[in-house]
KERO-796089 format. One record per residue (C-alpha): residue in three letters; x, y, z. Coordinates in steps of 0.1 Angstrom, whole numbers, plus 5000, padded with zeros to 4 digits. Layout:
# residues N
ALAXYZ...
# end
This chain:
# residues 157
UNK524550344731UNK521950084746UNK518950344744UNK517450194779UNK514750364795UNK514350314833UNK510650264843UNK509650254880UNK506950044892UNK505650064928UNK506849804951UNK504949474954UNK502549594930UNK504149424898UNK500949494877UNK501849834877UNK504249794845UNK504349544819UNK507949484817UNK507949344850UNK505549124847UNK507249004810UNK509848954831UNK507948714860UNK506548524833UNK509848444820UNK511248374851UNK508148094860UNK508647934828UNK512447894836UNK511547744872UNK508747514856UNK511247344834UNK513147264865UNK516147534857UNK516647804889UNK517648114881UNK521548064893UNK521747794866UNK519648064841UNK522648304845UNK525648174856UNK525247834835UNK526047594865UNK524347464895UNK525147634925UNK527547454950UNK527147384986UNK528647315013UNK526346995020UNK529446794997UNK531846905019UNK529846735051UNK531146455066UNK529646255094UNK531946375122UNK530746775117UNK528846875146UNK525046975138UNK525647255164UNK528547375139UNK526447375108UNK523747535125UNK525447805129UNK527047835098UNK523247825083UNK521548085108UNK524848285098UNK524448245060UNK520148325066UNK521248665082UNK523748785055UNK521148665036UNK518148875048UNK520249225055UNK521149195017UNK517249145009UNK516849475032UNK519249635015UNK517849574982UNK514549634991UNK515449975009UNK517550074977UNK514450004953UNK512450174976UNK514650484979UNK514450484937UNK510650434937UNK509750714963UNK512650944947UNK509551104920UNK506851014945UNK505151364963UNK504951384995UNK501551285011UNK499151585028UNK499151625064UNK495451575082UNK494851665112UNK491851535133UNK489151705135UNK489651875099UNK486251855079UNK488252125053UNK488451865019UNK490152144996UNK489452514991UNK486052454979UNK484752124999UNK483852015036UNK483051685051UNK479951695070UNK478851425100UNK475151355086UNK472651165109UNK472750805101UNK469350755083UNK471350995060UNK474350735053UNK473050695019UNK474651055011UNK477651125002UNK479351345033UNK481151615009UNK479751884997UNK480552214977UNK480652564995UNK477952694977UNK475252424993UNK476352515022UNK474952815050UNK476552935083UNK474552835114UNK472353045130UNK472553095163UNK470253155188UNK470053525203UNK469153335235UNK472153165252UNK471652785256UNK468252745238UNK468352485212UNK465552515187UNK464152165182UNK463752025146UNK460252055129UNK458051765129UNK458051515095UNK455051615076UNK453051255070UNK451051245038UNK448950955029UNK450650755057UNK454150815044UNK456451075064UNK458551265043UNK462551385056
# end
């Protein structure tokens, strides 16, 4: 037996696990010393077509070929990067559903609007800080706030 463990790192977020990035490292070292990864593990340079070339192919022709070879190209990347995702999300919970307009942060939170010259606060705060509103016995009379108390030329919240 090999005794591999599979670890899962989030995708494009390679910091996430060290082996990964061991294995970037490696890879840039290979590239700086002017050896591609083909040539890494298959032990050759890749071949192409360009040898093949002669002056009477049509660029039209070889366009085509190219544009053709860039597609398969990119649907393998997808498929790849769809398969890695499908792995990485496999553990993954799903996320909670808000809806607007919730100020409910769990069982025992809210989120309150504040006025702005209170945006220094934090907006959540624990059910037991906070009262119901009392309403007014009198339909649409809207008690105004007290005035700030000023002492020694300084007006207190």
């Amino acid at each position: 037996q090999l005794k591999i463990s599979r670890d899962l790192s989030t995708a494009y977020h390679a910091e996430t696990d060290g082996q990964t990035e061991r294995v970037n490292q490696i890879l840039e070292q290979y590239l700086r010393m002017y050896q591609s990864p083909f040539f890494t593990v298959y032990g050759r340079d890749p071949q192409f077509d360009s040898a093949h070339i002669t002056q009477d192919t049509p660029a039209g022709k070889l366009s085509t070929k190219i544009q053709s070879l860039q597609q398969d190209v990119k649907r393998a990347l997808e498929a790849s990067i769809n398969r890695f995702k499908r792995y990485a999300d496999k553990g993954r919970a799903t996320p909670p559903v808000f809806n607007p307009g919730d100020m409910k942060v769990s069982s025992h939170a809210y989120h309150l609007k504040l006025p702005s010259k209170w945006k220094s606060i934090h907006p959540v705060f624990h059910i037991s800080l906070l009262e119901p509103v009392k309403t007014s016995a009198i339909p649409n009379w809207n008690q105004e706030p007290p005035t700030p108390i000023i002492i020694e030329e300084e007006e207190e919240c």
